[in-house]
Each structure stands twice: as structure tokens, then as C-alpha cells.
C-alpha atoms as an extended CHARMM CRD file, in Angstrom:
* protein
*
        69  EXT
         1         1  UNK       CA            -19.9660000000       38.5360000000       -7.2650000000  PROA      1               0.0000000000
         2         2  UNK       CA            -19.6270000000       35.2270000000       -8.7380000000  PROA      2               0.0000000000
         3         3  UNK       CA            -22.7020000000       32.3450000000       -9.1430000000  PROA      3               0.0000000000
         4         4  UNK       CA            -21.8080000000       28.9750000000       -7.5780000000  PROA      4               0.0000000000
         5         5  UNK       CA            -23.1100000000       26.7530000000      -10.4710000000  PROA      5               0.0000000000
         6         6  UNK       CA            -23.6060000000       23.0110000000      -10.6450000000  PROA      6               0.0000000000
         7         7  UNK       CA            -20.6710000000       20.4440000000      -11.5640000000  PROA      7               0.0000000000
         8         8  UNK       CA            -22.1980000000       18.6040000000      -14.4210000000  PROA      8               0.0000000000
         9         9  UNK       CA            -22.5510000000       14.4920000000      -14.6050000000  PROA      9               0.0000000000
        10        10  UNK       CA            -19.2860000000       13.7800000000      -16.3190000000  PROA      10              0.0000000000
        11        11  UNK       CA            -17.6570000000       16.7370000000      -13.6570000000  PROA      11              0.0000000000
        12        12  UNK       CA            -18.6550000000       14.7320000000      -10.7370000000  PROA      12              0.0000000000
        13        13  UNK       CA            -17.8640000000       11.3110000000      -11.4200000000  PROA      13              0.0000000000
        14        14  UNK       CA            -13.9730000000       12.7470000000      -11.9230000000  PROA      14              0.0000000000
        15        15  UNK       CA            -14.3430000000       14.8560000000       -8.9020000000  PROA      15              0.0000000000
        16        16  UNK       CA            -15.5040000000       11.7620000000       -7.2620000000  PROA      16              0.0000000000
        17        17  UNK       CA            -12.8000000000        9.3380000000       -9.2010000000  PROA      17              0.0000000000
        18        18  UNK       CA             -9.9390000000       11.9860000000       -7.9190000000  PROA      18              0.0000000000
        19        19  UNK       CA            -11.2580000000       11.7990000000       -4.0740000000  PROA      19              0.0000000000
        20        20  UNK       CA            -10.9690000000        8.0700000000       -4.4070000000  PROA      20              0.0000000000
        21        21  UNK       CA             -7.5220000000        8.1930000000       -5.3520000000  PROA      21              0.0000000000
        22        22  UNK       CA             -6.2060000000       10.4740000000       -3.0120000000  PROA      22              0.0000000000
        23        23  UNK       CA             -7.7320000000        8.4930000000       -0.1140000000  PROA      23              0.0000000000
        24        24  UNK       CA             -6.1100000000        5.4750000000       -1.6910000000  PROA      24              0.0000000000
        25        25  UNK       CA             -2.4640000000        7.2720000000       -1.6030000000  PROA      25              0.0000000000
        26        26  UNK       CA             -3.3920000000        8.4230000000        1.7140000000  PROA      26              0.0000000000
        27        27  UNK       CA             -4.4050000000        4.8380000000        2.7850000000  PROA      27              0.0000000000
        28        28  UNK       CA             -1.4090000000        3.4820000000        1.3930000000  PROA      28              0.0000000000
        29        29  UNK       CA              1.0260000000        5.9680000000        3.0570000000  PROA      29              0.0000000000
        30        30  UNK       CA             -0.5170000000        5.5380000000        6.5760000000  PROA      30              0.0000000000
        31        31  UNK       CA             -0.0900000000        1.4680000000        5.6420000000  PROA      31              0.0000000000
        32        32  UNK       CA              3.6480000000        2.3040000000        4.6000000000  PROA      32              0.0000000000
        33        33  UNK       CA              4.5090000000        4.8930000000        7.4590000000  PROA      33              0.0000000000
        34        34  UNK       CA              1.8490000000        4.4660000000       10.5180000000  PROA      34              0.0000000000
        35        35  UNK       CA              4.6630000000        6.2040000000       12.6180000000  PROA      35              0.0000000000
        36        36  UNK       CA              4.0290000000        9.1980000000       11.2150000000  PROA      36              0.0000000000
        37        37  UNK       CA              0.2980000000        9.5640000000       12.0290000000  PROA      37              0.0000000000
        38        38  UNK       CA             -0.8290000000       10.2480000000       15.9680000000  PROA      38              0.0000000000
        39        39  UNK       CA             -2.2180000000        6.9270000000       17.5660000000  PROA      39              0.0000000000
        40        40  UNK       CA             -5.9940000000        7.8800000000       18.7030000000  PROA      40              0.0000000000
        41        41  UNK       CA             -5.9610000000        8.5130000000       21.9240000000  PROA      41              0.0000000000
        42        42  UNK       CA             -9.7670000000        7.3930000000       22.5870000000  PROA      42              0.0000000000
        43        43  UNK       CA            -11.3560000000       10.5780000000       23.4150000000  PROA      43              0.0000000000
        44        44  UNK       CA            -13.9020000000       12.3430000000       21.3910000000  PROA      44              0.0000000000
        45        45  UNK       CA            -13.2250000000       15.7270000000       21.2410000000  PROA      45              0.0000000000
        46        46  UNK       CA            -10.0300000000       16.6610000000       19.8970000000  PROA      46              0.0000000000
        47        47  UNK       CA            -10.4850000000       15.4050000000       16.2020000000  PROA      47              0.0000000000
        48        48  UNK       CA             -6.5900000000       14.5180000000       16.1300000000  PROA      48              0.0000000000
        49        49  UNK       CA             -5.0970000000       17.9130000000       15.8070000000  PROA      49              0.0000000000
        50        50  UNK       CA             -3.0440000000       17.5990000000       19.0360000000  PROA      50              0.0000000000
        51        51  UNK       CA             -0.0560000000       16.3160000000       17.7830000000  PROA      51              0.0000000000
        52        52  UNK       CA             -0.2270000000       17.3990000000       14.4490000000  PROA      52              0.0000000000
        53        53  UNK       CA              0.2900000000       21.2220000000       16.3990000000  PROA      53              0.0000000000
        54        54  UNK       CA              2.2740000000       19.9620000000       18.9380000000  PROA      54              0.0000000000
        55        55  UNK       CA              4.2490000000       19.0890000000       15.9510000000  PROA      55              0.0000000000
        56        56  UNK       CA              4.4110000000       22.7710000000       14.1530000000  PROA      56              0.0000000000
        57        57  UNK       CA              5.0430000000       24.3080000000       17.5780000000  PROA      57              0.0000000000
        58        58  UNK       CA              8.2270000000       22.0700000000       18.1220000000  PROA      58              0.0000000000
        59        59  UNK       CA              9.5250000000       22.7720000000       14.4730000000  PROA      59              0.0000000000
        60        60  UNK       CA              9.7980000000       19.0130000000       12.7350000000  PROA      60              0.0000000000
        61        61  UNK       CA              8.4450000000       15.5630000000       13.2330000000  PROA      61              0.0000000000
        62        62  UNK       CA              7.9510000000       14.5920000000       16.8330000000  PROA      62              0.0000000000
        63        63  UNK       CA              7.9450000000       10.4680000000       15.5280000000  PROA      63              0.0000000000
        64        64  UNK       CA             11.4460000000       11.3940000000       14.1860000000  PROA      64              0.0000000000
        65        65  UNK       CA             12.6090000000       13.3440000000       17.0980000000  PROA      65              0.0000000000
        66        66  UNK       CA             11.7220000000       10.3490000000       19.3600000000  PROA      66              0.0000000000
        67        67  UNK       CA             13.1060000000        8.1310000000       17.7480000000  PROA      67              0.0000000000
        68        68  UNK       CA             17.0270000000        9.7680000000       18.0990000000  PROA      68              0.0000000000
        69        69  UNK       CA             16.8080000000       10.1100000000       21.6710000000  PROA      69              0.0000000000
């Protein structure tokens, strides 16, 4: 069984420097490609993962599909 330790000071601050960039590469795809990402569709309880499975179930992109009909 393994002990969950502690990230130390210096361990955090990159941990916390990476999470920054990523959401800045995320932020800056969704700027670049919006059609990509599901427009909310105002209610509460699905979290977004509608279309994202919709998605998986169809086998591609259903922005790109869309788009060539």
C-alpha cells in the first residue's frame, strides 16, 4: 500500500504553473475553433457531456459532419 504524501512548496507552484498553461492552450483553442465545442444549451444538469457522447456514438466530429451536408 502506498502513502499519499504532500507536494512540497516548489512542487506546487509548478503543478499550479502547468494547470495555468493548459487552461491557456485550452482557452486559446476554444478562441481558435469554438465550432468544435457544444454551445450550452442552458440547462443545469447535464454538465456538457451530451454531445461530446453523441459524438463517440456516431464515430467522428458531429461539427464536421454538419458542416458537409
Amino acid at each position: 500500500m502506498s502513502k499519499k504524501r504532500s507536494l512540497t512548496g516548489e512542487q506546487e507552484d509548478g503543478r499550479i504553473q502547468g494547470l495555468r498553461l493548459l487552461a491557456r492552450i485550452i482557452a486559446r483553442h476554444y478562441l481558435e475553433h469554438p465550432d468544435l465545442y457544444p454551445a450550452p444549451s442552458g440547462d443545469s444538469g447535464g454538465g456538457g457531456q451530451g454531445r461530446a457522447a453523441e459524438t463517440v456514438r456516431a464515430g467522428g466530429n458531429a461539427a464536421q459532419k454538419e458542416a458537409s451536408q
